[in-house]
C-alpha positions in Angstrom: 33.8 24.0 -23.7 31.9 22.9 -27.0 29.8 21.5 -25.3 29.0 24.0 -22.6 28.7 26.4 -25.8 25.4 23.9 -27.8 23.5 24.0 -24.3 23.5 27.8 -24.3 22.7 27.7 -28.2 19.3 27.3 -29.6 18.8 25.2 -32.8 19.1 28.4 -34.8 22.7 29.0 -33.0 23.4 25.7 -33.2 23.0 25.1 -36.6 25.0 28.5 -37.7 27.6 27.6 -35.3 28.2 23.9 -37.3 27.9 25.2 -40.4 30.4 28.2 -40.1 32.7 25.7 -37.8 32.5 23.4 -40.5 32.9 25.6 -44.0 35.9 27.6 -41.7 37.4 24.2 -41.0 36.9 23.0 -44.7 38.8 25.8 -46.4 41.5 26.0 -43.9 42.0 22.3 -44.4 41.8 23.2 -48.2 43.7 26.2 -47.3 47.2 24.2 -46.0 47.0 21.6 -48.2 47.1 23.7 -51.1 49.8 25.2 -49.4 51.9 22.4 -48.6 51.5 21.5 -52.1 52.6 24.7 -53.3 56.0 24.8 -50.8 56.6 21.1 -52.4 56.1 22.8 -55.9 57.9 25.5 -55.1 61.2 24.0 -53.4 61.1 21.8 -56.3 61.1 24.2 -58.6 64.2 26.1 -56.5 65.9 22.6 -56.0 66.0 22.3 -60.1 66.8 26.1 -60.2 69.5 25.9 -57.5 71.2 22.4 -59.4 71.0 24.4 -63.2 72.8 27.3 -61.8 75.1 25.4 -60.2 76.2 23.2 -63.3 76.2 26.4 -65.3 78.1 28.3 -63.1 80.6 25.0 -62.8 81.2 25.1 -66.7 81.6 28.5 -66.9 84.7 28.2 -64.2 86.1 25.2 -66.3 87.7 27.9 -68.5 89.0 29.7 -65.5 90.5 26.2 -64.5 92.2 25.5 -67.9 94.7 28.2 -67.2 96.4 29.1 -63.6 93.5 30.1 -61.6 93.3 34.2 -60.7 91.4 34.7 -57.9 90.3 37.8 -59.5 89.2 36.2 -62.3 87.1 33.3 -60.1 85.8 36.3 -57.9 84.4 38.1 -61.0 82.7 34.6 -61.7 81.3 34.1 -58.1 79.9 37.9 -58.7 77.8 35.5 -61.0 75.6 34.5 -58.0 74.5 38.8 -57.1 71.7 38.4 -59.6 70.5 35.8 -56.9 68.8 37.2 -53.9 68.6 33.9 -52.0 72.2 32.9 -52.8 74.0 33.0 -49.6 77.5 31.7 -50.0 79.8 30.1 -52.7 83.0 28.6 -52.3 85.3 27.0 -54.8 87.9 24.6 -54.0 90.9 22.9 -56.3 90.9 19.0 -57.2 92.5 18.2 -53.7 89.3 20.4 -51.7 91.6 23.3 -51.1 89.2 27.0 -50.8 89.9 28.5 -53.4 87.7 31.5 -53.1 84.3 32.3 -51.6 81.3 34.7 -52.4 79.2 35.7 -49.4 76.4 38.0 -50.0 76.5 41.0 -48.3 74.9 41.5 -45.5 74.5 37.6 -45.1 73.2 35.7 -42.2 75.7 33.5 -40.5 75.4 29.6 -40.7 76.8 26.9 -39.1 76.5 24.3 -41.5 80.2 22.7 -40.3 78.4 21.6 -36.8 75.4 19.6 -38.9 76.4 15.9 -38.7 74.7 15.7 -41.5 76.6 18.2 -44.0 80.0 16.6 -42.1 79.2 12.9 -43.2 78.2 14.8 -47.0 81.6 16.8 -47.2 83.6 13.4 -45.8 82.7 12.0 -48.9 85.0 13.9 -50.8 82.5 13.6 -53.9 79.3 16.5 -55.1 76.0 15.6 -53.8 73.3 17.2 -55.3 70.8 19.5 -53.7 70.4 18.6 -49.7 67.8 20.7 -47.3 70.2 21.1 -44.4 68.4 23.1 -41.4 67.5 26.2 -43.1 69.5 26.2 -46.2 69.8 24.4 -49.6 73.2 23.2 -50.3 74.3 22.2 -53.6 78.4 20.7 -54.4 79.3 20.4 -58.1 82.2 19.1 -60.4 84.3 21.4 -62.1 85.1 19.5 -64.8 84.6 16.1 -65.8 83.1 14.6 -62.5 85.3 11.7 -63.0 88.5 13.8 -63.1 87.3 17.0 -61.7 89.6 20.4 -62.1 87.9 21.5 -58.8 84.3 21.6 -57.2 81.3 24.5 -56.5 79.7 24.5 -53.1 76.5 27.0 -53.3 74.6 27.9 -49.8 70.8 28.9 -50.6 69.0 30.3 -48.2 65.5 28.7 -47.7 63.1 29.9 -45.2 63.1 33.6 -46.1 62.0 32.6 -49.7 59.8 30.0 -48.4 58.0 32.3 -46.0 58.2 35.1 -49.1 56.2 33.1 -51.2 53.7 31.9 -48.1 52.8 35.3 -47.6 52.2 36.1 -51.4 49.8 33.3 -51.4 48.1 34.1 -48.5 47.4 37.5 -50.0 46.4 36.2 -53.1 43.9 33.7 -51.5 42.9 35.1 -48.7 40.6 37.5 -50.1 39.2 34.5 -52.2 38.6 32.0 -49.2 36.7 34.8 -47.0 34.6 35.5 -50.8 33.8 31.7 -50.8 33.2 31.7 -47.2 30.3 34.6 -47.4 29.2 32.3 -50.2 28.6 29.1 -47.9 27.3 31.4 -45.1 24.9 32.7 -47.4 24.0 29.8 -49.1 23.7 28.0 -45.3 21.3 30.3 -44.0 19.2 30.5 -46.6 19.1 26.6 -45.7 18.4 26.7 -42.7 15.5 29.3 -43.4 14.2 26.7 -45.3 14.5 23.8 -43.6 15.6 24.8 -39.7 13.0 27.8 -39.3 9.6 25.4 -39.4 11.5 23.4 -37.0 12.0 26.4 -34.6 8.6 27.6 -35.0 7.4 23.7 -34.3 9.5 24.0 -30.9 8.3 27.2 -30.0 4.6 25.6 -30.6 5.2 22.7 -28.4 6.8 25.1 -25.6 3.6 27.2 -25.9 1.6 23.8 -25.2 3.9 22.7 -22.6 3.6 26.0 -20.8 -0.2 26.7 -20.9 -1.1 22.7 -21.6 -3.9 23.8 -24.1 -3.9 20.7 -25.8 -7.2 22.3 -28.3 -3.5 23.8 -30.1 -2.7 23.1 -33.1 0.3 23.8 -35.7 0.1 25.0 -39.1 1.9 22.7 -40.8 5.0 23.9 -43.1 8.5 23.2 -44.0 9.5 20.5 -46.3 7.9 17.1 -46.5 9.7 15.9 -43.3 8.8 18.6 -40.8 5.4 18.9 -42.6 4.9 15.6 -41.4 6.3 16.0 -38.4 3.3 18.9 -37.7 1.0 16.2 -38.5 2.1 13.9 -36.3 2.4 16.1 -33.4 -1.4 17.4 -34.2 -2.3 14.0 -34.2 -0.7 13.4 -31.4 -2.1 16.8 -29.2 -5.8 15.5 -30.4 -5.1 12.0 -28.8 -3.6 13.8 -26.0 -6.8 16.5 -25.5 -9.1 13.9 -25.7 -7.2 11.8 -23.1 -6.5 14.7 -21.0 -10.6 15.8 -20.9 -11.2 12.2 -20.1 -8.8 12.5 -17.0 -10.4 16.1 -16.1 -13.8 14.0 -16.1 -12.1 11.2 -14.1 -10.7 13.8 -12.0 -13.8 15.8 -11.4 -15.7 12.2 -10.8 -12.4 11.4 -8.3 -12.6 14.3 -6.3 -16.5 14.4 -5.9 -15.9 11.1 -4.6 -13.2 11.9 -2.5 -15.4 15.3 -1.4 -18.9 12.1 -1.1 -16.2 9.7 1.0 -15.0 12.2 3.2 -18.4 13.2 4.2 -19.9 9.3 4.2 -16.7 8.8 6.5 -17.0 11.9 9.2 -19.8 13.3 9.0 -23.8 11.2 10.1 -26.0 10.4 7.4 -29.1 10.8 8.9 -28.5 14.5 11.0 -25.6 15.6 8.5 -23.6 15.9 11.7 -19.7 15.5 12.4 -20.0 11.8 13.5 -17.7 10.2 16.6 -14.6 9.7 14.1 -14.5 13.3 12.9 -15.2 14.5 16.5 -12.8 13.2 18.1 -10.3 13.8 15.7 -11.3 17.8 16.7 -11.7 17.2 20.3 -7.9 16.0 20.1 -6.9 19.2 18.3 -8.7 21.7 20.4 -7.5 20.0 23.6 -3.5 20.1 22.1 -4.5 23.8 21.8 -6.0 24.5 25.1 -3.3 22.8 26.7 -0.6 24.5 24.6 -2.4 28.2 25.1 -3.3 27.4 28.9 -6.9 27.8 28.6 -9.9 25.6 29.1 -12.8 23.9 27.0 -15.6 21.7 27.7 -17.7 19.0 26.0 -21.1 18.1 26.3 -22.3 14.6 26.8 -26.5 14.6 25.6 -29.0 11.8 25.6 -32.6 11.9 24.2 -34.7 11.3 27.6 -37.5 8.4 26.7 -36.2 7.9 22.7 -36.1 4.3 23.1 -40.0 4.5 23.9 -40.9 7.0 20.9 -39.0 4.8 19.0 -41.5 2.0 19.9 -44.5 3.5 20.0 -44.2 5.5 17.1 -42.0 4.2 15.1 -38.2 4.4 13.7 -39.4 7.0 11.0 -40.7 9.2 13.6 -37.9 8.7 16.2 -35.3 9.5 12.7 -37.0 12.7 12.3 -37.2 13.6 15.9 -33.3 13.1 16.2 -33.3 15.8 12.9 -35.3 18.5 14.9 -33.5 17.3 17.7 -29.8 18.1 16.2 -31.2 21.2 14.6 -32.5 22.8 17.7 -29.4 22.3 19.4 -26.8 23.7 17.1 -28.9 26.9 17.3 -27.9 27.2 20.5 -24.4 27.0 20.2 -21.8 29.9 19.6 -20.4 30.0 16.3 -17.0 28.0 17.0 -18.7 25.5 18.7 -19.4 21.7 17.1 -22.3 19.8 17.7 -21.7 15.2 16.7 -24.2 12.5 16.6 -22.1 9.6 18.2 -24.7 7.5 17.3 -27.9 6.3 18.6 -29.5 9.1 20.6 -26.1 10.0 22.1 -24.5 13.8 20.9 -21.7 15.2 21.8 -21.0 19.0 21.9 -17.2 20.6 22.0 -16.5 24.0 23.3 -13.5 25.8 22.8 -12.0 28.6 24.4 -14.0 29.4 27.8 -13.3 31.2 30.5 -15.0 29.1 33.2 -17.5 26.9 33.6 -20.4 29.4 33.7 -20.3 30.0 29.6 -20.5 26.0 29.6 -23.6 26.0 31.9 -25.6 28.8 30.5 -25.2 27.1 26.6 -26.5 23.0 28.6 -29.4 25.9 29.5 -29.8 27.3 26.4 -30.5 23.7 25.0 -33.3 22.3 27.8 -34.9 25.5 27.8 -35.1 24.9 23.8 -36.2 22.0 23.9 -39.4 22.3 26.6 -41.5 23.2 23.0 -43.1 19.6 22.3 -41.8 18.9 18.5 -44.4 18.5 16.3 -43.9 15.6 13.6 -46.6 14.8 11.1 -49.5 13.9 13.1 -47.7 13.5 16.4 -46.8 16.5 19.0 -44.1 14.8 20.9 -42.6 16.4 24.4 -38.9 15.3 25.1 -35.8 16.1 26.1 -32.2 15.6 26.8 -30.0 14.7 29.9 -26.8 16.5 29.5 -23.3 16.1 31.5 -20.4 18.7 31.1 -16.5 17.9 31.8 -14.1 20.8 31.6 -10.4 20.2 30.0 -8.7 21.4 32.7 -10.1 19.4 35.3 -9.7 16.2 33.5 -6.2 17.1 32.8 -7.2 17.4 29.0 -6.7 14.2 28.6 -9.4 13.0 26.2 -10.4 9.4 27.6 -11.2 11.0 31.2 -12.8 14.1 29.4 -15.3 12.3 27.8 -15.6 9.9 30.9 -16.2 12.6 33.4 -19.1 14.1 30.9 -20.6 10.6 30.3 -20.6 10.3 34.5 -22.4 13.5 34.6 -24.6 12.8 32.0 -25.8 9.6 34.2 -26.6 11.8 36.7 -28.4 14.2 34.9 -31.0 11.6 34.2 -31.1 10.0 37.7 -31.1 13.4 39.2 -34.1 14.4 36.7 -34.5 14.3 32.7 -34.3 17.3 30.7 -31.4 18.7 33.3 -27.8 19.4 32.9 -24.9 18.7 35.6 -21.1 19.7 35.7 -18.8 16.7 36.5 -17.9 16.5 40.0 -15.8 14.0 41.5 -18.4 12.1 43.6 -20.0 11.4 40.9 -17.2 9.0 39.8 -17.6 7.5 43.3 -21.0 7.1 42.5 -20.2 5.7 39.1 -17.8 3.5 40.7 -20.4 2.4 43.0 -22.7 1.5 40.4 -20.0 -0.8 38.9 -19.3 -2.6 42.1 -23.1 -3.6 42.2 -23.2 -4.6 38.7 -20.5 -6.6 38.9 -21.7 -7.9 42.9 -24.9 -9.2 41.3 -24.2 -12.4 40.2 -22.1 -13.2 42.9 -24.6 -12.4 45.6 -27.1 -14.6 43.8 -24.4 -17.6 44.5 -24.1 -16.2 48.3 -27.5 -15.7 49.0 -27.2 -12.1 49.8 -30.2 -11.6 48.1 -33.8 -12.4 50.6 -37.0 -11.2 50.3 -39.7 -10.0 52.4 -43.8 -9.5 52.1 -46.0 -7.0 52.8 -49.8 -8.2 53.3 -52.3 -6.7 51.2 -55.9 -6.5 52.9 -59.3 -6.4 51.6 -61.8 -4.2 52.4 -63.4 -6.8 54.6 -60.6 -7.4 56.5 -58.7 -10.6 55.6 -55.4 -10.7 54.0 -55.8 -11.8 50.6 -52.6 -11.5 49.2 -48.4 -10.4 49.8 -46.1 -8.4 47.8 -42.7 -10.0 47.0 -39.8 -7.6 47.9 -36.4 -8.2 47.7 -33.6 -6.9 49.8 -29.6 -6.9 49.4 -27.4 -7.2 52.4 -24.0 -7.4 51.0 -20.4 -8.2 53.3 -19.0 -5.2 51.4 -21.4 -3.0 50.9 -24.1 -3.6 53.5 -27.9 -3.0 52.7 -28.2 -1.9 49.5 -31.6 -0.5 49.0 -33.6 -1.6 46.0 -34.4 2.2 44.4 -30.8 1.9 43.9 -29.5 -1.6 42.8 -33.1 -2.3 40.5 -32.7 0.6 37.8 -28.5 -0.6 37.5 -29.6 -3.7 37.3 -32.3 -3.3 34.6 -29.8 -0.6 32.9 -26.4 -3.2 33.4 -28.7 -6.6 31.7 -28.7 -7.7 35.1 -32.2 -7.5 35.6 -33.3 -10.8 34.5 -31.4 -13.0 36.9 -32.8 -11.0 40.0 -36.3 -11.7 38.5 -35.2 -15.1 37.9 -33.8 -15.6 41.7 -37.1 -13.8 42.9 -40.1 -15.9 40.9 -37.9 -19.0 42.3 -37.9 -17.8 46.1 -40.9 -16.9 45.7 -42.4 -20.3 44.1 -40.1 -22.1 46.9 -42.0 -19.8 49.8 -45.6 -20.5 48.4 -46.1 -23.5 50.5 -45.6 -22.0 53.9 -47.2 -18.8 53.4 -50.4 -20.7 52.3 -50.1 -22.6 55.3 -49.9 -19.4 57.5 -53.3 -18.2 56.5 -56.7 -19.8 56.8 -57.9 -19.2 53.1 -55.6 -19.3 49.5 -53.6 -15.9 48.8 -51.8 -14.8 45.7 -48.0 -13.3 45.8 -47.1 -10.7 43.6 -44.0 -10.5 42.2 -43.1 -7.8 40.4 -41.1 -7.7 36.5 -39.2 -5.8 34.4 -40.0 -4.8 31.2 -36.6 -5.8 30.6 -37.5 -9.3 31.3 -40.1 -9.5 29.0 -37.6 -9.4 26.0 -36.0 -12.9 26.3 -37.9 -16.3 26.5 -35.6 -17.1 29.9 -38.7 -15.6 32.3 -41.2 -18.6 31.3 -38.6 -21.2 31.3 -37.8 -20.3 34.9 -41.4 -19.8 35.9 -42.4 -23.3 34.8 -39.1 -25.3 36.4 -39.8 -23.5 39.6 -43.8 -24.5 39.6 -42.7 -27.9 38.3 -40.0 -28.4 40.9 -42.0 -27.4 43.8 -45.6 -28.2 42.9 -47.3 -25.0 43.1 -50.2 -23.7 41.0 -49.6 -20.7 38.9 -52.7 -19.5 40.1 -51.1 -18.2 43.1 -48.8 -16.0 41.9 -49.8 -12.1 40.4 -47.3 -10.5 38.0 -47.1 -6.7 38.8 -45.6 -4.4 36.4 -45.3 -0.7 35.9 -47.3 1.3 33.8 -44.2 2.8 32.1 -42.7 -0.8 31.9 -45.8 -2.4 30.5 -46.0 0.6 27.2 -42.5 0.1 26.8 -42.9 -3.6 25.5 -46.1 -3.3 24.8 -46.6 -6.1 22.2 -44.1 -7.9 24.4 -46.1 -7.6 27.4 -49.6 -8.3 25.8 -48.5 -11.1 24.7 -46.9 -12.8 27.7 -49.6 -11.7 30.1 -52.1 -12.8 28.0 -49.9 -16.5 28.0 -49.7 -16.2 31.7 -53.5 -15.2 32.3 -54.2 -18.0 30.0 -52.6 -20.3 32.6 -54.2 -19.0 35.5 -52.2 -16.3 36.7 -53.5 -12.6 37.0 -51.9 -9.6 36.0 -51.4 -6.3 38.4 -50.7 -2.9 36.7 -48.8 -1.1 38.9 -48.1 2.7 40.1 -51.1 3.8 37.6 -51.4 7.0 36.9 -47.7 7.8 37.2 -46.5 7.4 33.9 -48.1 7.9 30.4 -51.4 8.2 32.2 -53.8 7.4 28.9 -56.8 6.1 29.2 -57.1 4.8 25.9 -54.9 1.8 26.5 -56.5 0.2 29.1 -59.1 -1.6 26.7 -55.9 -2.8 24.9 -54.3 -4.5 28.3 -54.5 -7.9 29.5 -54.7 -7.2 33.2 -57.0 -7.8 36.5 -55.7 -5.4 39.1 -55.0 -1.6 38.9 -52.4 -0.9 41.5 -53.0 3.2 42.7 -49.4 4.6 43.5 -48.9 5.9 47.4 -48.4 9.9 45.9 -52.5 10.0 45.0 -53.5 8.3 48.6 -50.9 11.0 50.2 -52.1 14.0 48.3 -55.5 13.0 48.1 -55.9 14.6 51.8 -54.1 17.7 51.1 -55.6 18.3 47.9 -59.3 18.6 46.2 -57.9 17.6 42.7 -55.6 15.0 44.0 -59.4 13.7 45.7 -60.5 13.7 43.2 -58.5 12.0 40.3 -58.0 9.6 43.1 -61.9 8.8 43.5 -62.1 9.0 39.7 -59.7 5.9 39.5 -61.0 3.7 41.7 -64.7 4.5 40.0 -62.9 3.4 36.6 -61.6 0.6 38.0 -65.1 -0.3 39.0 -66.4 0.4 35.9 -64.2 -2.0 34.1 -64.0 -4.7 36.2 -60.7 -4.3 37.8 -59.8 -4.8 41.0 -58.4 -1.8 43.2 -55.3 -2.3 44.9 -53.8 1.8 46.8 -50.4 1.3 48.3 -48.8 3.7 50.8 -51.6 3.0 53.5 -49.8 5.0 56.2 -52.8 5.8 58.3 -56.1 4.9 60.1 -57.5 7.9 58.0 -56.5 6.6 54.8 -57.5 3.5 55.6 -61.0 4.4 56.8 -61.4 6.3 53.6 -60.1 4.3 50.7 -62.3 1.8 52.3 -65.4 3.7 52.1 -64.5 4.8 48.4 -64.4 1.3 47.4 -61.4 0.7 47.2 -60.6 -3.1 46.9 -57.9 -4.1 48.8 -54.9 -1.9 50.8 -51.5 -2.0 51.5 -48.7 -0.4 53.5 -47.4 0.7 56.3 -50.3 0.8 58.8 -51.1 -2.7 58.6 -47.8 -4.4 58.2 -43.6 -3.5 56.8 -42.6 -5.6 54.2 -41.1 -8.6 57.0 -39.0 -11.7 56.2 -40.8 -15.2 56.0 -40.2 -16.1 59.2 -42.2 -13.3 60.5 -44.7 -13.3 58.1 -47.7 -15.0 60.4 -47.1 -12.1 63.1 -47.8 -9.5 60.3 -50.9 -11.5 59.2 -52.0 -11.6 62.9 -51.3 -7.7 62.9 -52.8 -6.7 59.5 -56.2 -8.6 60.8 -55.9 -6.5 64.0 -55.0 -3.1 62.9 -58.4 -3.3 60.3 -60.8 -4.4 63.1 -59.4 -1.6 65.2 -60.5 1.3 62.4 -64.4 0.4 63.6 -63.9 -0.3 67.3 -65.5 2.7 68.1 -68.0 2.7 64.9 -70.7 0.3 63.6 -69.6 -0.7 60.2 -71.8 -3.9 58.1 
C-alpha cells in the first residue's frame, strides 16, 4: 500500500509523508515507553503502598487479637480500608486460617481469585506472601502478630486495572497536548527544511521535465540550493551543453543522412542523364497500377518506344549529341502525356510509357499519336538539325491478362513491328504478331543449323555492259528450309543482321562464292567479277578477312574477281569501319560496289570520302524514271556524276526492252535484272549467259546501233 502511496507522491509529498510518518512514529514510540515506565513506577509505587497498609493495618488488629476477638470490633478495623478507593476486599482469619471477618467495598466487582491456580498454590502454603499481581488484582497476605507465631493473618484484594487505566488516561491528557505541540514543532521545523533543501531539487526536476518534453537542449538552470544541488545544476548544465552540441551534430548528420537517402533514392530509380523514372522504379509502378487495374476491373496500357536510326546519330555525330537528343527526346514526349501518366528511360534509346485507367484502346492510340506527330519537328542541337523518330508498340492489361512479363512482351512485339512496318509509327499488339515474333525466333535459331545442312544455295544474276557482254554476276543467296520452306531473303537478312547472325551467312556466302569462281570463269569467254554483297554488321569483327583469305587460299582464286557491294546506309553506318576495310580490300585487288544509291542519306558530300569503283542505281529510279520528269531526271543526273568521277554505273531492276534501250543511251555502264536473266542456280548459269547476250542484240534488231 506504501508503496502504491510514494508512486502517486511527488518528492514534495514524499518527503512530508517520511518526515510526519517518522516524527508521529518517534513520539508514539516515546509516547508508550514513557508510559510503560510510568505503569512500572506507578504499580511500584501501589505495590509499596498496598504492603505498608497492610502491615499497618496487621498491627493495628494485634490489639484486637490480644483479647477475645469482637467481630464488631475487627469490622470497625476493616472500615479502615473505606478511605481506599481501590481496596476491594479484606478478610481476616485466626492462627488456624479460619474467616474471621471480611470487608468488601460496596458496590464491588466480583472476582474469582479461588479458580487462579496460581493464588491456590499461594494460599496452600499456609504462610503471607507479599504483594502478587493475580489477573486483574493485587493481593497482599500478612501476619498478625509475630510472623513466626502469628495471632492470625490479613488478606487485602486491590483492584488494579481501573487504577491503572485511571492514571493512563491522566497522562494521556497531560501529554497529549504536549506531543501534538512538539509535533507542529518538527512539522514546522521539517518544512522549512525541505524549502531549503527539497524545493531547488523540485524546481531542478521540473527543469529537466521541461527539456525532456520540448528537448531544447539550448536550456539551462539557474543554479541554487545548497552546495550539493548547486552542483548538481552545474553538472546537469554541463551535461545539456555536451548534449546540445552532440544533438546539433546528429541534426547535421541527420540532414546530411537524409539528403543522401533523398540523392540515393533518386541515383537508384530515377536515369541520370533524362532525370527519368529508370526500369527499376518503373516496374515497381507498372506492378502497382496492374494490382489496381486488376483489383478495380479496368484496363491500362504501356508503351514500348525506340529512337528510329539513334545508333547512326550516335556515330556520326557523336555520344554528346546523341545524349542531348535523348534529353529533347524525353522532354517532348512527357508533354504529350496526361497528367497521371509516367514516362522511363529503360536504358539505351529504349522508353517505356505506363498508362493508367483507360477506357479502351483508342485513348492509348491517340497519346502513340500525339508523340510521332511531335516528333516530325527535326530537333535542333548546336549546330546540327537532326530529323528522327520513334517506333512505338502498345499492349493493353487486359489482354495480356495483366500479367507484367507478357505486358511488356506483347508491347516489345509491337514495337518490332512498328519499325518493320515503317519508323516513326505506332501499332497495338495483336496476336499475329507473336506468330511473327515466333517466327523470327525459329529463323534465328534455324541459321546455324542450315549452314551444317546446306539449306543455304545461291544463285546469280548476269550483269551486262552496254556493249553487250556479260561482265559480271551478282551473288544471291536463297533458303529452302524442311520446316519452313523458301524463306525469302527480305525476311531472314535484317533477323539475321538484327539476331548477330549476319556474319556466318556472309561467311558461308564469300566461301560458295570463292568455291563457284572456277566454273563460272570457265562458262564465259572473257574474266568476270562476282559481287557479293556485306553487312555493315560484318565489318565490325576481324572474322570477314580471315575467311576471305582461307577461301582464296584454299581454292586458288584471285581476289581480283570478286566485288564487295554494300548499301549506302550500311557503308555511313561504319563508316571508319568501312573505309578502312575497302580501302584494304582495294588495296589487294578487289573493287568496291556502292549499292542502292540514292536511297538512303543521299549526300553528295561523302562520295569524295569513299573508297569505291562502282555506283549501283537502285531499281525505284529506273521504274519511276518513265513515269516521272524529276524521277528522269535525278536519274540522268546520277549516272552523269558517276561519269564525272570516274565511277562505273551499274542500274538494277532492268525489267524492260525500254529501259534497257534507254539506260543504254544515257550511258549507263552496265545493267541488270529481269529482262536479261533471274537470279539462276550454278548449274544454269551458262543458259542465262547465252540469254543475257541474246536479249541485248535483240534491242537493235530492228535499229542500226555502232
Amino acid at each position: 500500500m506504501l508503496s502504491g502511496v510514494h508512486k502517486k507522491l511527488g518528492i514534495r509529498g514524499k518527503f512530508l509523508f517520511i518526515s510526519t510518518l517518522s516524527i508521529v512514529l518517534c513520539s508514539l514510540a516515546v509516547f508508550m515507553v514513557s508510559l510503560k515506565e510510568y505503569e512500572t513506577i506507578y504499580i511500584d509505587s501501589v505495590k509499596n503502598n498496598l504492603e505498608a497498609l497492610v502491615a499497618n493495618v496487621a498491627d493495628d488488629l494485634l490489639f484486637t487479637f490480644s483479647e477475645d476477638p469482637d467481630s464488631f470490633i475487627l469490622k470497625n478495623k476493616l472500615l479502615t480500608f473505606e478511605r481506599y478507593e481501590h481496596i476491594l476486599y479484606a478478610d481476616v482469619y485466626d492462627a488456624d486460617w479460619n474467616l474471621l471477618e471480611r470487608y468488601a467495598k460496596t458496590p464491588a466487582k466480583a472476582i474469582h481469585l479461588i479458580e487462579n491456580p496460581k493464588y491456590q498454590s499461594l494460599i496452600a502454603q499456609k504462610a503471607p506472601f507479599p504483594v502478587t499481581h493475580i489477573d486483574d488484582v493485587l493481593v497482599s497476605m500478612d501476619a498478625i502478630g509475630n510472623p513466626k507465631f502469628p495471632v492470625g493473618y490479613l488478606e487485602v484484594i486491590h483492584d488494579f486495572n481501573q487504577p491503572i487505566s485511571n492514571s493512563r488516561h491522566d497522562l494521556l491528557i497531560k501529554s497529549v497536548p504536549l506531543v501534538l505541540l512538539i509535533l507542529v514543532i518538527s512539522l514546522i521545523i521539517s518544512w522549512s527544511m525541505f524549502k531549503r533543501i527539497v524545493t531547488p531539487l523540485i524546481r531542478l526536476s521540473a527543469f529537466t521535465q521541461q527539456v525532456k518534453h520540448s528537448r531544447n537542449y539550448t536550456l539551462r538552470h539557474a543554479s541554487e540550493g545548497v552546495s550539493e544541488v548547486l552542483h548538481l545544476s552545474q553538472d546537469i548544465n554541463a551535461m545539456l551543453e555536451t548534449i546540445n552540441q552532440e544533438h546539433q551534430l546528429n541534426q547535421e548528420q541527420n540532414k546530411k543522412l537524409r539528403q543522401q537517402q533523398i540523392s540515393m533514392f533518386h541515383l537508384a530509380n530515377y536515369d541520370h542523364l533524362t532525370d527519368l523514372p529508370n526500369r527499376r522504379y518503373v516496374m515497381e509502378t507498372l506492378k502497382q497500377y496492374l494490382l489496381s487495374a486488376q483489383r478495380h476491373h479496368t484496363d491500362m496500357a504501356i508503351f514500348f518506344l525506340n529512337v528510329d536510326r539513334f545508333k547512326d546519330i550516335n556515330d556520326l555525330m557523336g555520344h554528346t549529341i546523341g545524349d542531348d537528343l535523348l534529353r529533347h527526346l524525353s522532354q517532348m514526349m512527357v508533354r504529350c502525356l496526361r497528367p497521371k501518366d509516367t514516362l522511363a528511360r529503360l536504358g539505351g534509346d529504349d522508353f517505356l510509357v505506363v498508362l493508367p485507367d483507360l477506357p479502351d484502346s483508342g485513348t492509348a492510340k491517340q497519346v502513340a499519336q500525339a508523340i510521332v506527330d511531335q516528333l516530325k519537328t527535326p530537333i535542333t542541337i548546336g549546330q546540327w538539325e537532326i530529323q528522327t523518330s520513334v517506333s512505338i508498340g502498345i499492349a493493353m492489361a487486359k489482354a495480356s491478362d495483366f500479367d507484367i512479363d507478357t505486358l511488356i512482351s506483347n508491347a516489345d512485339i509491337a514495337m518490332s513491328h512498328s519499325k518493320t512496318v515503317g519508323k516513326g509509327s505506332y501499332h497495338l499488339f495483336k496476336p499475329q504478331m507473336l506468330r511473327q515474333k515466333r517466327r523470327t525466333l525459329q529463323i534465328i535459331n534455324r541459321i546455324s543449323t542450315a549452314i551444317d545442312n546446306h539449306e543455304f544455295f545461291l544463285v546469280y544474276q548476269p550483269k551486262v555492259s552496254r556493249q553487250g557482254a556479260v561482265i559480271g554476276f551478282e551473288a544471291l543467296i536463297r533458303w529452302k528450309s524442311p520446316d519452313l520452306g523458301m524463306i525469302a531473303p527480305s525476311e531472314f537478312i535484317p533477323i539475321a543482321e538484327n539476331g548477330g547472325k549476319i556474319g556466318e551467312i556472309t561467311s558461308w556466302m564469300l566461301c560458295q562464292a570463292i568455291q563457284d569462281l572456277a566454273i563460272i570463269q570457265s562458262i564465259c569467254a572473257h574474266p568476270v567479277i562476282v559481287s557479293v554483297n556485306i553487312s555493315s554488321k560484318d565489318l565490325m569483327t576481324a572474322q570477314l578477312e580471315s575467311v576471305l583469305h582461307q577461301a582464296l587460299s584454299t581454292h586458288q582464286q584471285e581476289i581480283s574477281h570478286l566485288q564487295f557491294e554494300i548499301t549506302e546506309s550500311s557503308y555511313l553506318e561504319k563508316f571508319d569501319l568501312a573505309n578502312q576495310f575497302f580501302s584494304r580490300m582495294r588495296a589487294l585487288g578487289s573493287s568496291i560496289a556502292l549499292d542502292d544509291f540514292g536511297t538512303g542519306y543521299s549526300s553528295l558530300s561523302y562520295l569524295n570520302r569513299i573508297d569505291i569503283d562502282t555506283l549501283k542505281i537502285d531499281r525505284q529510279f529506273v521504274v519511276n524514271s518513265f513515269k516521272s520528269d524529276k524521277d528522269a531526271a535525278v536519274l540522268n543526273a546520277i549516272l552523269a556524276l558517276s561519269q564525272q568521277l570516274g565511277l562505273h554505273s551499274c542500274c538494277e531492276g532492268v525489267e524492260t526492252a525500254k529501259h534497257a534501250r534507254y539506260l543504254i543511251e544515257q550511258g549507263c555502264d552496265s545493267l541488270q535484272g529481269y529482262y536479261f536473266s533471274a537470279p539462276v542456280p550454278l548449274e544454269n548459269l551458262a543458259q542465262a549467259v547465252h540469254t543475257s547476250v541474246q536479249k541485248y542484240y535483240q534491242l537493235f534488231i530492228h535499229e542500226r546501233y555502232i
